[in-house]
Residue frames as a rotation matrix with the C-alpha (Angstrom) as fourth column:
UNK 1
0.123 0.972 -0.201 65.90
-0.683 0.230 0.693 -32.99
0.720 0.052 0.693 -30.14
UNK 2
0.206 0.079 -0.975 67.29
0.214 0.969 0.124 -35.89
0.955 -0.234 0.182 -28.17
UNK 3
-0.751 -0.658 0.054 68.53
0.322 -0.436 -0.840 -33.29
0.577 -0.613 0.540 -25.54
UNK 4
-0.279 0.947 0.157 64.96
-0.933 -0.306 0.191 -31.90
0.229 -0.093 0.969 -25.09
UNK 5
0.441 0.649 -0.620 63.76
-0.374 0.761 0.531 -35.51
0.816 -0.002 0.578 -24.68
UNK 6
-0.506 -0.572 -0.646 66.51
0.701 0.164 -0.694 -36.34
0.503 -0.804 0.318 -21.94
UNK 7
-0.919 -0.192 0.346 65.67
-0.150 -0.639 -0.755 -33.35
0.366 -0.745 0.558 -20.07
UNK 8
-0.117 0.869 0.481 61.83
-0.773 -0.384 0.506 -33.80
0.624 -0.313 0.716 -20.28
UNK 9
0.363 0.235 -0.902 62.18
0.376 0.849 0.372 -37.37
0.853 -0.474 0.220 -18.89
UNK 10
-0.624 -0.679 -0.387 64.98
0.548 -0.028 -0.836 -36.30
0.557 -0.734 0.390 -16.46
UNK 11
-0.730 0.516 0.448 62.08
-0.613 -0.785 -0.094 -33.38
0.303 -0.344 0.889 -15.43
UNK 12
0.486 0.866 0.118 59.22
-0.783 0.372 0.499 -36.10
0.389 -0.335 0.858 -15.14
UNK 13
0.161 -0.224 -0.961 61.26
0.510 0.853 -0.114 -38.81
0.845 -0.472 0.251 -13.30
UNK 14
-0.780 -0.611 -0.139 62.11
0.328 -0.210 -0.921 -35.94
0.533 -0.763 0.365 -10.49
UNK 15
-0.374 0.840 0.392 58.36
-0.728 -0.528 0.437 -35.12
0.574 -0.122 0.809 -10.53
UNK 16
0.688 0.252 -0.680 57.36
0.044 0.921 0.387 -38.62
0.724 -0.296 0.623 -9.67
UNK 17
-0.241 -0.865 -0.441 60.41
0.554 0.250 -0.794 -39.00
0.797 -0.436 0.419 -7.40
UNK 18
-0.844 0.072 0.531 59.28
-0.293 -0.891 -0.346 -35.56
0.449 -0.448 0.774 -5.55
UNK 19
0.147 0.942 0.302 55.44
-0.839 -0.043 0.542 -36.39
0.524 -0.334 0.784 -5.30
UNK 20
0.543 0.339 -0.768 56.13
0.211 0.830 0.516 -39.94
0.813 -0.442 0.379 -4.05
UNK 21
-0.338 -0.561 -0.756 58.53
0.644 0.448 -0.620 -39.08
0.686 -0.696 0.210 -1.59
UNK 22
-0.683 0.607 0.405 56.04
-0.725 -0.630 -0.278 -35.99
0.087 -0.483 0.871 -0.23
UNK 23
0.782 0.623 -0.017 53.00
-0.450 0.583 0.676 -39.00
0.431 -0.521 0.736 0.07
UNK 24
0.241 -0.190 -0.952 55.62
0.416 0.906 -0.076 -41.10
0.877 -0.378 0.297 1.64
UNK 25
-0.971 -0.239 0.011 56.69
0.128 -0.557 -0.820 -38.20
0.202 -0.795 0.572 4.12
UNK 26
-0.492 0.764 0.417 53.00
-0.791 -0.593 0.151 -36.81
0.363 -0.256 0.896 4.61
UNK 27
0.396 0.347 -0.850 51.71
-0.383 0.904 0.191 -40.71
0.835 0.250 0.491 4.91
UNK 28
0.460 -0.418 -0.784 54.52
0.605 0.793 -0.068 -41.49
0.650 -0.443 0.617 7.98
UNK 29
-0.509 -0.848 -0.149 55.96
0.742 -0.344 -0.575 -38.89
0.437 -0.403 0.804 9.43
UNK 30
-0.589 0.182 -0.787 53.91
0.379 -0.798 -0.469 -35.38
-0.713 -0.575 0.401 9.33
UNK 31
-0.692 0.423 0.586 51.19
0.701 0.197 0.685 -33.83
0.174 0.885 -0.433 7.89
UNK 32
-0.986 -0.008 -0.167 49.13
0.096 -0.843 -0.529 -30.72
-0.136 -0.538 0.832 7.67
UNK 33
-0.823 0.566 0.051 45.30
0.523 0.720 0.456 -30.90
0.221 0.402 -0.889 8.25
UNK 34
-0.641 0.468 0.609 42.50
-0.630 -0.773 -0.068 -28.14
0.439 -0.427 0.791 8.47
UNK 35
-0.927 0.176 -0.331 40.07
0.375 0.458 -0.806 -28.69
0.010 -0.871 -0.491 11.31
UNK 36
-0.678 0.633 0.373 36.44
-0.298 -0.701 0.647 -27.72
0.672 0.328 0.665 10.91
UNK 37
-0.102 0.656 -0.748 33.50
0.326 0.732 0.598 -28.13
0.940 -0.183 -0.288 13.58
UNK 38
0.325 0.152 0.933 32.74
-0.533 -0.785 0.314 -26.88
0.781 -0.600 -0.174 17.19
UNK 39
0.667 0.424 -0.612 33.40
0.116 0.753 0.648 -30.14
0.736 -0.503 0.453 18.93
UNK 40
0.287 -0.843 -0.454 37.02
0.917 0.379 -0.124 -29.15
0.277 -0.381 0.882 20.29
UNK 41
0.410 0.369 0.834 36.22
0.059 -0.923 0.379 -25.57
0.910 -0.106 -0.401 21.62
UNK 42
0.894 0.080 -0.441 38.12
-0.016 -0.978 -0.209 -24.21
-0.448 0.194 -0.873 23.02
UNK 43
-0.111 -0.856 0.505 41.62
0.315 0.451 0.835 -26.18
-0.943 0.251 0.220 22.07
UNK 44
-0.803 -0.584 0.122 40.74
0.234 -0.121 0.965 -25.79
-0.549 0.803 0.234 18.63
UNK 45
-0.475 0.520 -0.709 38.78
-0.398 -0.846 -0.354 -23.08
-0.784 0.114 0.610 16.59
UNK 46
0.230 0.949 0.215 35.42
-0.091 0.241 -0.966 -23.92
-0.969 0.203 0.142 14.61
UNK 47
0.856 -0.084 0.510 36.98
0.515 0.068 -0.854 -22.86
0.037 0.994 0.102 10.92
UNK 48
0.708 -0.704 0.059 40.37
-0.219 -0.299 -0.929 -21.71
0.671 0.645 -0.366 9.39
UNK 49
0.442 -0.665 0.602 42.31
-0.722 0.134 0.678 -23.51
-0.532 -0.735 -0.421 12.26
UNK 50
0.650 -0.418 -0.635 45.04
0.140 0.887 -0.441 -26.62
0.747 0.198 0.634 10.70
UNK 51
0.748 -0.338 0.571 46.86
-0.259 0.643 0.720 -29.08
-0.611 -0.687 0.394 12.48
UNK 52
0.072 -0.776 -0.627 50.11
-0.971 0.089 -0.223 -30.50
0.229 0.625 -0.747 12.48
UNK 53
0.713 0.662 0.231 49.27
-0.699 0.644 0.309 -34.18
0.056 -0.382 0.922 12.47
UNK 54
-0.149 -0.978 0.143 52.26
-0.972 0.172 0.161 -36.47
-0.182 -0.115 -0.977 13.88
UNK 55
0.120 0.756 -0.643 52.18
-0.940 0.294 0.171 -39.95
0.318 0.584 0.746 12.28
UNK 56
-0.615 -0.760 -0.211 54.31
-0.466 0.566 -0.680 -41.79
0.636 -0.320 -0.703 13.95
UNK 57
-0.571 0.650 0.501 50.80
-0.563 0.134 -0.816 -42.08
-0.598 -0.748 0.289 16.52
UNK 58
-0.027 0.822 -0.569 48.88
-0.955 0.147 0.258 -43.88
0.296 0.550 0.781 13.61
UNK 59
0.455 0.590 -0.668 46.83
-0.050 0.765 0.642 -46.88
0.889 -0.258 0.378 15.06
UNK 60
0.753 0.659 0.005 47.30
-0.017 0.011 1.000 -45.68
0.658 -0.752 0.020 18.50
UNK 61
0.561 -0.714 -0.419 51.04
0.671 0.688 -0.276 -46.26
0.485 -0.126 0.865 18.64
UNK 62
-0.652 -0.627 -0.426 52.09
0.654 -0.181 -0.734 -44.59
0.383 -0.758 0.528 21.81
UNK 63
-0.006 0.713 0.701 48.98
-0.127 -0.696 0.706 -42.80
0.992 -0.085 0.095 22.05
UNK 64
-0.756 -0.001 -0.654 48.24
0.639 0.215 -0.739 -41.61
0.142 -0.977 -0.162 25.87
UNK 65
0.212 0.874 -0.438 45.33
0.938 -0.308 -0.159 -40.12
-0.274 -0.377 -0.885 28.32
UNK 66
0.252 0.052 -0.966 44.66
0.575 -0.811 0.106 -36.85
-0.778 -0.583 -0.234 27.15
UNK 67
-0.759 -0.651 0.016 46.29
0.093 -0.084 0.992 -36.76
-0.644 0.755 0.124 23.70
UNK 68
0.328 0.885 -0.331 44.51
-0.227 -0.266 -0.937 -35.42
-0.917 0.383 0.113 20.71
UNK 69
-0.533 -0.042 0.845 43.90
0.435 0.843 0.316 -37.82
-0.726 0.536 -0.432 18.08
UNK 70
-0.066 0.716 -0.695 42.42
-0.950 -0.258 -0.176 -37.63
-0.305 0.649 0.697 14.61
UNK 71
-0.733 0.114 0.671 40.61
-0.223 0.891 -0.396 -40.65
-0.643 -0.440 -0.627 13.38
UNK 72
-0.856 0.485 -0.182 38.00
0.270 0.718 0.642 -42.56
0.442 0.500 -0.745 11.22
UNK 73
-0.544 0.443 0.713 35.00
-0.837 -0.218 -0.502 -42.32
-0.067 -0.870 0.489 12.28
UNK 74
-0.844 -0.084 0.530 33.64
0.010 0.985 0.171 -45.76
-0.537 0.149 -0.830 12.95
UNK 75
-0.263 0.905 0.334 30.21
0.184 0.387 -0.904 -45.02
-0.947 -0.176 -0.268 12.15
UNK 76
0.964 0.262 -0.034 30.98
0.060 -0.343 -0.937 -43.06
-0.258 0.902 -0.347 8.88
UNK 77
0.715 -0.632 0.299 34.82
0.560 0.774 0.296 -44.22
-0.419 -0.044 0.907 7.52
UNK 78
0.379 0.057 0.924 34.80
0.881 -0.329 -0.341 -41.98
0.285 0.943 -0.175 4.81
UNK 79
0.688 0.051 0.724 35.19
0.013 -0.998 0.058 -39.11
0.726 -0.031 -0.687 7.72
UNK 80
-0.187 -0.744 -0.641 37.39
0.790 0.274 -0.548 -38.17
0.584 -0.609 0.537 9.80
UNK 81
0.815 0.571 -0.099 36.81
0.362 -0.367 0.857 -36.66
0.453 -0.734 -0.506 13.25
UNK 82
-0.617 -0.779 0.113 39.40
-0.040 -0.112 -0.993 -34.86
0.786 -0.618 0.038 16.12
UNK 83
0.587 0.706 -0.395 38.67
0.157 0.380 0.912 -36.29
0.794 -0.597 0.112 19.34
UNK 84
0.323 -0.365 0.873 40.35
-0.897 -0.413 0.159 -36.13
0.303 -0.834 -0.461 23.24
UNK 85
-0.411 -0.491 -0.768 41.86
-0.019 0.847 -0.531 -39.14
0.912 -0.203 -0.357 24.59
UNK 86
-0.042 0.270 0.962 39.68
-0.944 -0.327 0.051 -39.47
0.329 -0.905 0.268 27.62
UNK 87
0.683 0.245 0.689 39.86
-0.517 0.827 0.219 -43.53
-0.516 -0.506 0.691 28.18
UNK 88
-0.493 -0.759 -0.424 42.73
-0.860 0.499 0.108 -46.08
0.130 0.418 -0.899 27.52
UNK 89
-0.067 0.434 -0.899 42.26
-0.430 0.800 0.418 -49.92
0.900 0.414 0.133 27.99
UNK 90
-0.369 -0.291 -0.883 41.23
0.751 0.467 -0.468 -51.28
0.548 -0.835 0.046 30.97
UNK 91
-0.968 -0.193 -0.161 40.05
0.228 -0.405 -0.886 -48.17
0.106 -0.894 0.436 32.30
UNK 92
-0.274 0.925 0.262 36.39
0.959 0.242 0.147 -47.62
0.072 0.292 -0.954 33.11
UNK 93
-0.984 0.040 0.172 34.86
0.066 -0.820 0.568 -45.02
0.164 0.570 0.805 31.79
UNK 94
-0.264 0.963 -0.053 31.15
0.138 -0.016 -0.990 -42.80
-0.955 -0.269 -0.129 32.33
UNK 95
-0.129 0.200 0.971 29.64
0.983 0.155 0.099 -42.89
-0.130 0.967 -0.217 29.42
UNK 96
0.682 0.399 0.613 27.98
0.342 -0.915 0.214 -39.28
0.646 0.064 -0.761 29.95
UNK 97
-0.572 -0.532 -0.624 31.29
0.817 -0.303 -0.490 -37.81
0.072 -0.791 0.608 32.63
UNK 98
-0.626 0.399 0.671 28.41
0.128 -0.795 0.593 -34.77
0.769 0.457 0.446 32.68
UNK 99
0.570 0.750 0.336 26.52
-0.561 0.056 0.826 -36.87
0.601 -0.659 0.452 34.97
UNK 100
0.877 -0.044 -0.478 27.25
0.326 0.786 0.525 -38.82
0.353 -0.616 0.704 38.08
UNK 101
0.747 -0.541 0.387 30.07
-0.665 -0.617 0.421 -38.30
0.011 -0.571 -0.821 40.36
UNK 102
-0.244 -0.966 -0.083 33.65
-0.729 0.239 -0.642 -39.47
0.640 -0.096 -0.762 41.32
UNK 103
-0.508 0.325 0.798 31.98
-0.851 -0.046 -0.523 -41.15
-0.134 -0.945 0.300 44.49
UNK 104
0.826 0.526 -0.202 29.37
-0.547 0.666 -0.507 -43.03
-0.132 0.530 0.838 42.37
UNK 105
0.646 -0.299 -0.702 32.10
-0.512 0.513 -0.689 -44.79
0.566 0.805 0.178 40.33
UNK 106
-0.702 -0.661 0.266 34.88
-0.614 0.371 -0.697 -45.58
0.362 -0.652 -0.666 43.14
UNK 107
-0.081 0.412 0.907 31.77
-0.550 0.741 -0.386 -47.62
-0.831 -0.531 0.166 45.37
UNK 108
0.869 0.487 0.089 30.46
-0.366 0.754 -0.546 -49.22
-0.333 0.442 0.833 42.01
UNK 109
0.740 -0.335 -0.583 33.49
-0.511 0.283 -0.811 -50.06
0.437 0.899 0.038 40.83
UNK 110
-0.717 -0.383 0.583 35.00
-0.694 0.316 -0.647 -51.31
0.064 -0.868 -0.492 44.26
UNK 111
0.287 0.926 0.247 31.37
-0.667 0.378 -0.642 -53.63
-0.688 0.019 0.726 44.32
UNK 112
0.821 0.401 -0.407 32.76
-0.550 0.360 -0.754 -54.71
-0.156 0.842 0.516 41.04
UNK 113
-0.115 -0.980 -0.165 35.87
-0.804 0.190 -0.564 -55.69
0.584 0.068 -0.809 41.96
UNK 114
-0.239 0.269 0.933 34.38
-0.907 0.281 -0.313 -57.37
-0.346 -0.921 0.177 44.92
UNK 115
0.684 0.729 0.037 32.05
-0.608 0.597 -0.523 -59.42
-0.403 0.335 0.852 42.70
UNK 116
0.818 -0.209 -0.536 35.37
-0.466 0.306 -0.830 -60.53
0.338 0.929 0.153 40.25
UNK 117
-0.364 -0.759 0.540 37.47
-0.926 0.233 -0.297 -61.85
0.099 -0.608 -0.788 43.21
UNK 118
-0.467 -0.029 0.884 35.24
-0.521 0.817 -0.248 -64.19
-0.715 -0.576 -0.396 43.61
UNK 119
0.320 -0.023 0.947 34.13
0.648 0.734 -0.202 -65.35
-0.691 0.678 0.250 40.09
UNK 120
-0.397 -0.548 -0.736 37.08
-0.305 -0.678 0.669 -63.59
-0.866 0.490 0.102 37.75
UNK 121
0.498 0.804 -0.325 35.09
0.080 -0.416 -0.906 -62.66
-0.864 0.425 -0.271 34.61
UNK 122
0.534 -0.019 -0.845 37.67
-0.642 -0.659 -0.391 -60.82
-0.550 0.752 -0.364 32.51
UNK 123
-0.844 -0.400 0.358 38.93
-0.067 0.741 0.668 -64.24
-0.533 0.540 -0.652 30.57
UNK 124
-0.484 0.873 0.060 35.47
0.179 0.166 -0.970 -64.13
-0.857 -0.458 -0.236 29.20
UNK 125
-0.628 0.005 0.778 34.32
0.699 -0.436 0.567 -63.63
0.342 0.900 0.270 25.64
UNK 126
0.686 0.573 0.447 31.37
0.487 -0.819 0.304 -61.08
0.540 0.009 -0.841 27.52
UNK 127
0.863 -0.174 -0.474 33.60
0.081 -0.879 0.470 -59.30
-0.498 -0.444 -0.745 29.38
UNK 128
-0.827 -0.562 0.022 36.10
0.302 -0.411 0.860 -58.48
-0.474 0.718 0.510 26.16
UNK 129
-0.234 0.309 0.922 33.19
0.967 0.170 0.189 -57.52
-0.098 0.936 -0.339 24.61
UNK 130
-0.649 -0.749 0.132 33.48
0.758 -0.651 0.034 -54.36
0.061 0.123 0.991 23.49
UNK 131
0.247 0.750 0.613 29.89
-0.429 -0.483 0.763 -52.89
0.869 -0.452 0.202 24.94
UNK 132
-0.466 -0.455 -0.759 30.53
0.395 0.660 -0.639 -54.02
0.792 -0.597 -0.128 28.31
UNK 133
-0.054 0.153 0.987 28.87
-0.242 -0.961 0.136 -52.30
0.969 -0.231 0.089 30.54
UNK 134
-0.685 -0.393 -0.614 29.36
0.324 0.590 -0.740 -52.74
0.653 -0.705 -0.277 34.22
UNK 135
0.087 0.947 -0.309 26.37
0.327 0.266 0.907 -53.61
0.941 -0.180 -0.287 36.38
UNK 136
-0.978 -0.144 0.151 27.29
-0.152 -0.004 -0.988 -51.75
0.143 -0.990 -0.018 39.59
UNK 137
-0.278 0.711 -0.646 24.51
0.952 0.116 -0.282 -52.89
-0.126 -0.693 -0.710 42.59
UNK 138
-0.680 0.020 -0.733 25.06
0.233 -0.942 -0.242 -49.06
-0.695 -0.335 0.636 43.87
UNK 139
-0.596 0.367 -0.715 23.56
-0.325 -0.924 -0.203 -47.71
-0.735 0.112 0.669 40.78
UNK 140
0.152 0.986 0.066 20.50
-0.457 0.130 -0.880 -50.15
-0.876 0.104 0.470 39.36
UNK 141
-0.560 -0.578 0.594 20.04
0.379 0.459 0.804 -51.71
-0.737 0.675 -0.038 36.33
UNK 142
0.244 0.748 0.618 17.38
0.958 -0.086 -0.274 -49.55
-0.152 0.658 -0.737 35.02
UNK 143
0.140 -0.185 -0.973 19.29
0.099 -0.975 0.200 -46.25
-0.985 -0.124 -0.118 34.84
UNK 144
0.992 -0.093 -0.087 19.67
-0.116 -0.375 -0.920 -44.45
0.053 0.922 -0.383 31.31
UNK 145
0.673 -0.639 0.373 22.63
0.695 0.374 -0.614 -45.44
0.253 0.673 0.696 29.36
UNK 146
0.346 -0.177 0.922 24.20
0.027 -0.980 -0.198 -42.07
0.938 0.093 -0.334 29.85
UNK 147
0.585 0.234 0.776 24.46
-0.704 -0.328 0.630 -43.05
0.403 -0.915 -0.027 33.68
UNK 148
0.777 -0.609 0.158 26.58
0.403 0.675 0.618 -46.29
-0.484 -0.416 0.770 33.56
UNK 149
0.362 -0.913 -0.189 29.95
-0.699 -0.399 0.593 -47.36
-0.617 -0.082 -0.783 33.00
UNK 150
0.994 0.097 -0.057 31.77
-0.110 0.744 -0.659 -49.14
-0.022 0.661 0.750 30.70
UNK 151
0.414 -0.821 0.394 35.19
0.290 0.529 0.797 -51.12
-0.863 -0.216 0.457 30.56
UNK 152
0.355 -0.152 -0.922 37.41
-0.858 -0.445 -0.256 -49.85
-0.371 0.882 -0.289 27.81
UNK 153
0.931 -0.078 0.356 38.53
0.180 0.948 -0.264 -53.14
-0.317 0.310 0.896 25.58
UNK 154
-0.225 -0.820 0.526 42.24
0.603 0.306 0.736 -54.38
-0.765 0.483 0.426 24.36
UNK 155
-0.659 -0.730 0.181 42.62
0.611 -0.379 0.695 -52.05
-0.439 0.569 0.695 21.71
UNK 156
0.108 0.991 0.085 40.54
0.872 -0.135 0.471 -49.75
0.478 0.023 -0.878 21.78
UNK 157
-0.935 -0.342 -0.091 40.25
0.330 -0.751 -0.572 -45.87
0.127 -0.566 0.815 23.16
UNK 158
0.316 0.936 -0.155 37.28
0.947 -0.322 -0.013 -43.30
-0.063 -0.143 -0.988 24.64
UNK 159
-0.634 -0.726 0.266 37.11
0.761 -0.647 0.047 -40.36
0.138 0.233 0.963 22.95
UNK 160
0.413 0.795 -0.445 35.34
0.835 -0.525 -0.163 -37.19
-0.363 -0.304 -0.881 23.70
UNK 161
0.119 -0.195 0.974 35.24
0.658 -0.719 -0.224 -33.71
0.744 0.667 0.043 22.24
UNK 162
-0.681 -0.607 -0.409 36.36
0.682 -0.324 -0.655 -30.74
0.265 -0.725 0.635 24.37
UNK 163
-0.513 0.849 0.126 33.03
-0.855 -0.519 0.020 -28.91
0.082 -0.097 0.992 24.04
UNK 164
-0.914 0.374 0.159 31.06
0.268 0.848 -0.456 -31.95
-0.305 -0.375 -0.875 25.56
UNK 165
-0.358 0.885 -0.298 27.99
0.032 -0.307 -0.951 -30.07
-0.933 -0.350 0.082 24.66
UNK 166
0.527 0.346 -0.776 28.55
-0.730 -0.283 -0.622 -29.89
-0.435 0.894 0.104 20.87
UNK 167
-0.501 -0.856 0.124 30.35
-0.857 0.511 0.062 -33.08
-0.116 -0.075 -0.990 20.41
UNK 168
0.734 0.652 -0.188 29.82
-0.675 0.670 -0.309 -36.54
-0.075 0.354 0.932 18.59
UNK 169
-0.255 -0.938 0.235 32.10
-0.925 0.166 -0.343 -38.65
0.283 -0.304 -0.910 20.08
UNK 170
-0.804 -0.498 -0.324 32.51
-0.394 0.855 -0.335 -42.03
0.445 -0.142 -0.884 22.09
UNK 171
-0.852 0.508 0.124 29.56
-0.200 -0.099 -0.975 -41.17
-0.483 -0.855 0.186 23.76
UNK 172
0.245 0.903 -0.352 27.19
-0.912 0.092 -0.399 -41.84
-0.328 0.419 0.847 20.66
UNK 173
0.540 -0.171 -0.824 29.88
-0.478 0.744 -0.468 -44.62
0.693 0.646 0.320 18.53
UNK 174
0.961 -0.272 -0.047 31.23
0.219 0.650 0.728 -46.05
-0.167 -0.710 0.684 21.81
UNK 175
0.207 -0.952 0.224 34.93
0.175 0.261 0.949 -47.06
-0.963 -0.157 0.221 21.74
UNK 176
0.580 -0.492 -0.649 37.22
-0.813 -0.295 -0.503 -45.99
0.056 0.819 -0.571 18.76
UNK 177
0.602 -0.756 0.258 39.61
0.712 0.654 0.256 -49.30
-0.362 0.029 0.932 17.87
UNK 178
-0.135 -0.810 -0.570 43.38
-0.049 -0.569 0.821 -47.84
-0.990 0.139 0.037 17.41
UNK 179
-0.409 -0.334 0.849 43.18
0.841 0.224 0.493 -49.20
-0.355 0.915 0.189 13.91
UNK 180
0.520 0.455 0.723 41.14
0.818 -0.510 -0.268 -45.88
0.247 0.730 -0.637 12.93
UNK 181
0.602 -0.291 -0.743 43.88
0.237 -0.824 0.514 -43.31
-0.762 -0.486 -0.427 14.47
UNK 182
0.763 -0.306 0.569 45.58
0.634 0.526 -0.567 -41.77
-0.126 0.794 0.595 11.98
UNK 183
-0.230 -0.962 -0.146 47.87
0.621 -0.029 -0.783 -39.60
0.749 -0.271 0.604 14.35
UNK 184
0.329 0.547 -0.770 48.02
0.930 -0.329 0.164 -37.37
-0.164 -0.770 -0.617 17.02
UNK 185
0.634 0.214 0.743 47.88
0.367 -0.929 -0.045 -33.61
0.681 0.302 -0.668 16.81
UNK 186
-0.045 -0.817 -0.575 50.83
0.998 -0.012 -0.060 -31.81
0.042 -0.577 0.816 17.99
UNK 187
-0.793 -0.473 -0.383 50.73
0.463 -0.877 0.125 -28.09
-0.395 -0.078 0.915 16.59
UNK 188
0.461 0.886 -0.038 47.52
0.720 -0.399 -0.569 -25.77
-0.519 0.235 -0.822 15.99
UNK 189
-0.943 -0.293 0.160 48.09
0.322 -0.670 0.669 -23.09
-0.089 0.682 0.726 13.13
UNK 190
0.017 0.752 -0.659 45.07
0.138 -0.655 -0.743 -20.16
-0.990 -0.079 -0.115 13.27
UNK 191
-0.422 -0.560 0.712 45.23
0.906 -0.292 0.307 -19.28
0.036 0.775 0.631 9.55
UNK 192
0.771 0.119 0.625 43.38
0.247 -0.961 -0.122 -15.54
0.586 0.248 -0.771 10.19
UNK 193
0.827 -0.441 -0.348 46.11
-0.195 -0.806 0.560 -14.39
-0.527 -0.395 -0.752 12.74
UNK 194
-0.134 -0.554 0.821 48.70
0.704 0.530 0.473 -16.73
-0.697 0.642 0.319 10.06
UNK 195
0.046 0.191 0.980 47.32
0.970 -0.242 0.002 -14.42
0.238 0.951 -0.197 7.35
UNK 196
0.726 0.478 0.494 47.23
0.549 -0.836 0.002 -10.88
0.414 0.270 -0.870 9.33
UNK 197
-0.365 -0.860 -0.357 50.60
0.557 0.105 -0.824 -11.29
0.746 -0.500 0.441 10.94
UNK 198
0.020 0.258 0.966 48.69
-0.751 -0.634 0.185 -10.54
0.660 -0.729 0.182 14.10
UNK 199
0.715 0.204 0.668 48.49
-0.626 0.611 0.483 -13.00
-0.310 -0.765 0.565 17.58
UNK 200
0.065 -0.545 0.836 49.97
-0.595 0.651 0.472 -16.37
-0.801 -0.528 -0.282 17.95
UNK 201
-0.098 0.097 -0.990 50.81
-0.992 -0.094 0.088 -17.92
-0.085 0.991 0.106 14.36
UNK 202
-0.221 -0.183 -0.958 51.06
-0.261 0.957 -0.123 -21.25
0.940 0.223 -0.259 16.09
UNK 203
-0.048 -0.261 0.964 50.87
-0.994 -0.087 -0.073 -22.88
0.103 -0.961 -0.255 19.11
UNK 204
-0.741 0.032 -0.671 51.43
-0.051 0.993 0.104 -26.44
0.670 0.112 -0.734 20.56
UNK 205
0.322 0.925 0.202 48.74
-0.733 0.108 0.672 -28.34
0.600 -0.365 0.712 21.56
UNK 206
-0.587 -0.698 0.410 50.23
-0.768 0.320 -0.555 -29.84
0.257 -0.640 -0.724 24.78
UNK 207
-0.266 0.739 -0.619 48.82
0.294 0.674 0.678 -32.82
0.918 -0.001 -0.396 26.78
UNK 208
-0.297 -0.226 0.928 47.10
-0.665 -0.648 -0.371 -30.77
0.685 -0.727 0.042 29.41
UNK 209
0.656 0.713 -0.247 45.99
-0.294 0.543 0.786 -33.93
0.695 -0.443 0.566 31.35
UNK 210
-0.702 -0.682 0.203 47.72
-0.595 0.405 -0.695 -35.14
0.392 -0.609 -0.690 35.05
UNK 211
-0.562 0.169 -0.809 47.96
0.145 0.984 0.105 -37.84
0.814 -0.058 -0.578 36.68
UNK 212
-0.206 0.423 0.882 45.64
-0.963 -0.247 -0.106 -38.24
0.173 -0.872 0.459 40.11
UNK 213
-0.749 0.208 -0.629 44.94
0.212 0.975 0.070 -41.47
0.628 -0.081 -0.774 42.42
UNK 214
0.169 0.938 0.304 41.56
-0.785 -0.058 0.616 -42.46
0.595 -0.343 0.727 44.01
UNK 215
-0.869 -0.441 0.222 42.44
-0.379 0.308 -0.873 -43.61
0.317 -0.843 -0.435 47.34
């Protein structure tokens, strides 16, 4: 009898022992998450697609342009979203990148540079604030939301979905603070060609973004 009691403990202390050190691995390290939703067409499929989600990126830590992130969503906490890395700090950003041109933004934002030489702003509690939006001359102050620009803030990212057209993203809840990353997506896993041993059973999900300067 006392053998049978040794073993069952010895059996539930490796159970516990097992499950905490899987949440402590799945919690820090790596983790496997299904994806559901059109926003990230074509990178990543509507239903039976999972992610390998790399934690070491949670709250933003080494995150870069271009990287795909999962996240909080600010407006609903409870959910979580996959988004694009399309804006770091500091960089300015169209709200709508659908509209307006490359052109547009270099004059207004060359205007705006113009304007902060001579009375430097960004010590400012409004210009950290984390709507900012930057008043270019060039392009009015009565234009639709959708048409300006905005400053990304000190922690903080702009995220967009790869289907821009089916996508709830930075463009409705603004800026994403790092604190709601909870890593970055490294490896896509199909699970119908996973299940018919047909096509690609995996694939990484590179950053496909390069660098370019605006001269």
């Amino acid at each position: 009898m006392k053998t049978v009691i040794r073993d069952v403990k010895r059996i539930a202390s490796l159970s516990v022992r097992t499950i905490a050190g899987l949440h402590l691995f799945t919690a820090t390290c790596f983790e496997i998450s299904q994806t559901e939703g059109a926003s990230m067409l074509p990178t990543v499929q509507t239903r039976g697609d999972f992610c390998v989600v790399d934690k070491r990126f949670r709250n933003g830590n080494g995150i870069e342009m271009g990287d795909i992130i999962v996240a909080r969503k600010p407006t609903q906490p409870d959910s979580w979203v996959c988004k694009r890395v399309t804006g770091m700090p500091g960089d300015v950003v169209l709200i709508d990148p659908s509209r307006g041109s490359v052109d547009s933004l270099r004059e207004g934002y060359s205007d705006q540079l113009e304007l902060e030489s001579d009375n430097d702003e960004r010590t400012s509690p409004e210009f950290k604030s984390r709507f900012k939006e930057i008043k270019m001359s060039k392009l009015g102050y009565n234009r639709s939301p959708y048409d300006q620009f905005i400053i990304v803030p000190d922690g903080h990212v702009w995220v967009t979905g790869d289907n821009l057209s089916d996508s709830v993203d930075s463009r409705t809840y603004s800026v994403l603070p790092m604190g709601l990353i909870g890593g970055k997506i490294i490896i896509g896993m199909y699970l119908h060609n996973l299940m018919g041993f047909k096509g690609e059973y995996y694939r990484w999900l590179a950053n496909t973004f390069s660098e370019c300067s605006v001269e």
